[in-house]
Every structure is written in structure tokens, then in C-alpha cells.
N, C-alpha and C positions, 0 to 999 in steps of 0.2 A: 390348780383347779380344786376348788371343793368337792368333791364327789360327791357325798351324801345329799348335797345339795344341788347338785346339778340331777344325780337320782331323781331326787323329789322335782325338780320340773319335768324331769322327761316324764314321768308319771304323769303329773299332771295335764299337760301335755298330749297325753294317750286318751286319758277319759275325755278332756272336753273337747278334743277333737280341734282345737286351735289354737296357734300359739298369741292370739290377740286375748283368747277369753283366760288366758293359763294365765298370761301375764299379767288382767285384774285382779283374777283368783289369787295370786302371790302378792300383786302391789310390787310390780316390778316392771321395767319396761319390756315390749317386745324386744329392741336388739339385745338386752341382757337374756330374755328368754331363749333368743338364738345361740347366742355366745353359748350357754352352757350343755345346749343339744349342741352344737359344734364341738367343743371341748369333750364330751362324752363320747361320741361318733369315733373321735379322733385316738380317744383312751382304748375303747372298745377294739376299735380296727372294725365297726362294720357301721354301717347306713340302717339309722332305727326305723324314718320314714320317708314316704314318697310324697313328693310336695312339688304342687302345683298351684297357679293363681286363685282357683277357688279353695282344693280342701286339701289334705295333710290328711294320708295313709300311713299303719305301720309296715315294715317289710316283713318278709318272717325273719330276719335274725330282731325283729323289732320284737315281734311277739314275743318270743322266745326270750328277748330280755327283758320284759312287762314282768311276766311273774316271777322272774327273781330279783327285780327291784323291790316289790311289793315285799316279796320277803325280807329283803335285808331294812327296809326304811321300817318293818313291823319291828323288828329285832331290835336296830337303833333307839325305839319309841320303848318297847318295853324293858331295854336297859336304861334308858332315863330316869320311866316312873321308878322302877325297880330302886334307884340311887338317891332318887330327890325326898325329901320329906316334906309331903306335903300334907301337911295338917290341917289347913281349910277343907269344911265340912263340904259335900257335897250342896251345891247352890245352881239357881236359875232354869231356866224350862228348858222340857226338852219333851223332842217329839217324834213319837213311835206311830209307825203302822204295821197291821198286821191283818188277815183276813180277817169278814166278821164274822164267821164262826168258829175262830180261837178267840177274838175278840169278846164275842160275850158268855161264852163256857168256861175261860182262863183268863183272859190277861185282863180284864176290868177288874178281877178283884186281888190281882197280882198286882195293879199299879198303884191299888186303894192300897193295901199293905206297905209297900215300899213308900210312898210319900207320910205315911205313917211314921215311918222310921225316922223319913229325911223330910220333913217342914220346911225346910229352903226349897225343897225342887216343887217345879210344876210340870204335871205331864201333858202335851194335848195329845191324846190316843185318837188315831185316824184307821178305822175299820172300814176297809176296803178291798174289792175281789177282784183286784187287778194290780199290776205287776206297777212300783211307783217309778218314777226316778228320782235319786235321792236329794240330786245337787238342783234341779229344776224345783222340786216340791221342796224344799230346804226340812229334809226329812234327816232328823238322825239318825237313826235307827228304823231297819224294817225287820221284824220277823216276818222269817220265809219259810215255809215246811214244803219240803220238796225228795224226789228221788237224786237231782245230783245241781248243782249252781252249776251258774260261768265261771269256769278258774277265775277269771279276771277281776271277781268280787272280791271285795275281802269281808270277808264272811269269820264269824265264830259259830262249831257246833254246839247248842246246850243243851239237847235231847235227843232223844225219837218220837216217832207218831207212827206206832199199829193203823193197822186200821182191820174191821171185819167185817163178814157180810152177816146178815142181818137180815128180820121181817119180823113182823106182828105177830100175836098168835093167832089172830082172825084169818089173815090169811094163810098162814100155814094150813089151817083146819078147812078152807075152802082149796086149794089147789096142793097140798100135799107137800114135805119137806125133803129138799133135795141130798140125793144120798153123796154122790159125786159132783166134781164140778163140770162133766159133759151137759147133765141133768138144767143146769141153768138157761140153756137152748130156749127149756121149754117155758122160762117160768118170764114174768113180767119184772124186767130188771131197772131201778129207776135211777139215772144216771147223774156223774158233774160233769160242766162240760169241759173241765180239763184234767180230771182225772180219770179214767178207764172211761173216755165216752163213750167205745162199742167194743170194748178188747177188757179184759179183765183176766191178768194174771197170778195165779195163785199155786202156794204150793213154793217148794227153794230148791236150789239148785237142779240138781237132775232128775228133780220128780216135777218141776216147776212146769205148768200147763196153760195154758192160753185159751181164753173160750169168750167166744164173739157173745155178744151181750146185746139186747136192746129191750125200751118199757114205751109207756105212753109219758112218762114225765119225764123231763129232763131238765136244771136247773144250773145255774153258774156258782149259788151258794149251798154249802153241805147241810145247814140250817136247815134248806125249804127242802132237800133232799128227805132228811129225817123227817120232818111233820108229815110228807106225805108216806114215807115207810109206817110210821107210828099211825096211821088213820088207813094201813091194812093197802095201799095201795101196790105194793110190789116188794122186792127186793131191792137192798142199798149194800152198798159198800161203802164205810162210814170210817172215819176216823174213831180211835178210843174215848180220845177229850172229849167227844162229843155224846156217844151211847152208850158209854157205863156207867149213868145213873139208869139208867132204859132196860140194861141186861142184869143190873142189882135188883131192881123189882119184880121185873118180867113181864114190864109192856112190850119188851123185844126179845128174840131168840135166834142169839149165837148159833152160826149155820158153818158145817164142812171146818170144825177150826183146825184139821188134820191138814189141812188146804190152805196156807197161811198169806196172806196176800203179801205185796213186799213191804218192810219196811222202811218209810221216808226218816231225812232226817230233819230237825228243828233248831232253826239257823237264826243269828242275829247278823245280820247284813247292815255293813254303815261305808260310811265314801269316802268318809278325813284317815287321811295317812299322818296329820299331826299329832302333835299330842292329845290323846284324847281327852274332853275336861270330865273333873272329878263326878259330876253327876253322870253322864254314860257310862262311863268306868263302872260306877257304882249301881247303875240299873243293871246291866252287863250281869255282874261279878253277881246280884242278886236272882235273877231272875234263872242261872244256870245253877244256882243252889239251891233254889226252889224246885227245880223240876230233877237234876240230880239224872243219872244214866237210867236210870225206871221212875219213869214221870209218875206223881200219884193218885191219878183217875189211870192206873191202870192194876193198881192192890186188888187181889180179889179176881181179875177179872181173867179167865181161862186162853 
């Protein structure tokens, strides 16, 4: 038996959740697709899924071997590139999503840059405030900025994302700036709706505080969040990318920063477990050198 290869089905396998759609995915027949969940099972000594006339569940010792397949076939792939010399320039399109309020504060002129470089690629950038899926959207690439992914991604970290709380100075000067984070009870807090929509935690480890939150606005993008913080409407809790051009000038003001909210992190999420081609690689490999372990909208910023 192959292993790494029969690996790479059972993976594949796991994500599309059948072994009819695995085995177009590979360009193989289903019984060879059985044969090597057979042949694996058999290597293992345990039963990866539960399988029935409609669908094809993992067991737990299935899960349990999902991410360490995923490991070793990552391992496989990056001792390949690692060996192969491949001298072909990065070439042909590719395609990124990412919210659109990273989208138009960073990565449109992130991608203007990089195609810059690389004149064979082409990006189509898909700004979007919902969760993709990658193999249905035929999405290469998603940046995801979150508190923690599905193990089950394969994901790269290639930053952080701050975030602070924030207001006008219009409004501070009409309802007064809050000392503590109890103190936000009182004030008009203007929320996303998937980030802190009535809980807002602040502050690290054992000083770390929780304080229920709510405004008159509430919004699904951080964008429409800030225009109405910046037009005096409440308090936000904003990402950095976003409001440190606002807190360099002083149409905004850095509130409680004793009080630090958590930090998420900023992930390149992609679905092929093959080799990946030289253009992701090289948006990839880019895109994590550019932002580097302290992103830079965040210089300067307290």
C-alpha cells in the first residue's frame, strides 16, 4: 500500500464528505477510493468512518487521525518544494477572500504590490463578511482574522489583529470618558455582529473582565461600525488596521488601553493539501513578510 497516498484520500475523503465527490476530486475511481480507506483502516487497526447508504461519518479514532494526516501530507509537500527546483516564475490567477474591511484598509493595496512584482499572476480579490467555503467557491486562498480556527483547516498564521476601544472626541465631550471598563454599562456601545455583540472582553489573563455591552447601531461590517464611531455615535471596539489612521490624527480616542481587548490572530486558510502552485506559495510567502509579527498600522500606535 501506498500510504501517503492512500493518506491523501482519506483526507480528502473527510472534507467532501464522500467518497463519490473524493474520487472526481482525485480522478480516480470509487472502488480504488475504497480500497485505500480499506487498506488504511486495515494499517491503522481502527475504523476511520461510519458509513451508511446516504452519508459517510468520521469515528473519533477518525478525527483523531484527520489532523495528523493533515500534518504529515503538509510535511510530505513542504519537503518536496523544499528539494525540487523550481525556477518557473510565479504565473496564472488566483483567488483571495478576505472581509471587506481588511479588504479595503490592507490587502487591495497589498495585492496591487505583489502583482507588481509578479506580472504573470492575476488576483480576483473577493471581499466578503461571511465565512467562504473554499472548494465550493473555488477559493484559494481566504484570509481569516479570528480568536481561534477549526483544527481541521489548514491554516497559516501571518500576524496579529489588536483591536481597541475607541469614540469621537464629540462624544466624549458630550457624555464623558470612561475611567474603567464597568463604566461602559453606562455609555452607548456600537457593536459587530460577530464580534463582542453584547460581551466585551478586556483586559489579560487574571485581570481579564467581561462587561455586557450594548448601542443603537449594530452592524455585520467593522467599516459601517467605525463611520458611525467617527460621526460621534458611540463607542466601538475596532480593529488596529482599521483606526490608526483616526487615533494618528485625533478624529478618534484611544480609551481604557490598560484594559487591552484580546488579541486575534491573521490566518491564510487554503483547502489543497497538494502541492501548492508557485503563485500561492508566493502570495503566501509575501503577504507574511509584509505584515511580519507587528503588522504596520500598528507603529506609533499605543
Amino acid at each position: 500500500m501506498d500510504r501517503l497516498r492512500a493518506i491523501g484520500v482519506f483526507v480528502e475523503v473527510a472534507d467532501r464528505g464522500s467518497l463519490t465527490a473524493a474520487a472526481e476530486s482525485l480522478d480516480v475511481s470509487r472502488a480504488m477510493v475504497s480500497r485505500y480507506l480499506a487498506d488504511l483502516e486495515e494499517w491503522l487497526g481502527v475504523r476511520l468512518f461510519h458509513r451508511t447508504t446516504r452519508r459517510i461519518s468520521l469515528t473519533s479514532a477518525g478525527e483523531a487521525a484527520l489532523a495528523r494526516c493533515r500534518e504529515l501530507i503538509e510535511l510530505s509537500d513542504g519537503m518536496r518544494e523544499a528539494l525540487v527546483d523550481d525556477a518557473a516564475a510565479p504565473a496564472g490567477s488566483l483567488r483571495v477572500t478576505c472581509s471587506s474591511s481588511f479588504g479595503h484598509s490592507y490587502l487591495a493595496s497589498a495585492v496591487a504590490e505583489f502583482v507588481a512584482r509578479h506580472p504573470h499572476v492575476s488576483v480576483d480579490l473577493l471581499m466578503l463578511d461571511r465565512t467562504v467555503n473554499l472548494v465550493e467557491e473555488r477559493v484559494d486562498l481566504a484570509i481569516r482574522i479570528a480568536h481561534e480556527l477549526d483544527p481541521n483547516l489548514i491554516a497559516r498564521q501571518l500576524s496579529v489583529c489588536r483591536s481597541v476601544l475607541c469614540a469621537s472626541p464629540a462624544y466624549l465631550a458630550a457624555h464623558g470618558t470612561p475611567a474603567r471598563p464597568e463604566e461602559l454599562a453606562r455609555h452607548n456601545c456600537l457593536t459587530h455582529h460577530f464580534v463582542g455583540k453584547s460581551l466585551w472582553t478586556l483586559g489579560r489573563g487574571a485581570n481579564a473582565v467581561s462587561v455586557a455591552v450594548g448601542g443603537n447601531i449594530s452592524a455585520n461590517d467593522a467599516s459601517a461600525v467605525m463611520a458611525a464611531v467617527l460621526a460621534g455615535a458611540g463607542i466601538g471596539l475596532l480593529p488596529t488596521y482599521l483606526v490608526a489612521p483616526h487615533l494618528r490624527d485625533g478624529s478618534l480616542v484611544l480609551l481604557l488601553p490598560q484594559w487591552p481587548p484580546k488579541t486575534m490572530g491573521i490566518h491564510a486558510v487554503y483547502a489543497s493539501r497538494q502541492r501548492m502552485p508557485p503563485a500561492v506559495r508566493a502570495f503566501l510567502d509575501f503577504i507574511a513578510g509584509r505584515l511580519g509579527d507587528a503588522p504596520p498600522w500598528d507603529m506609533g500606535i499605543a
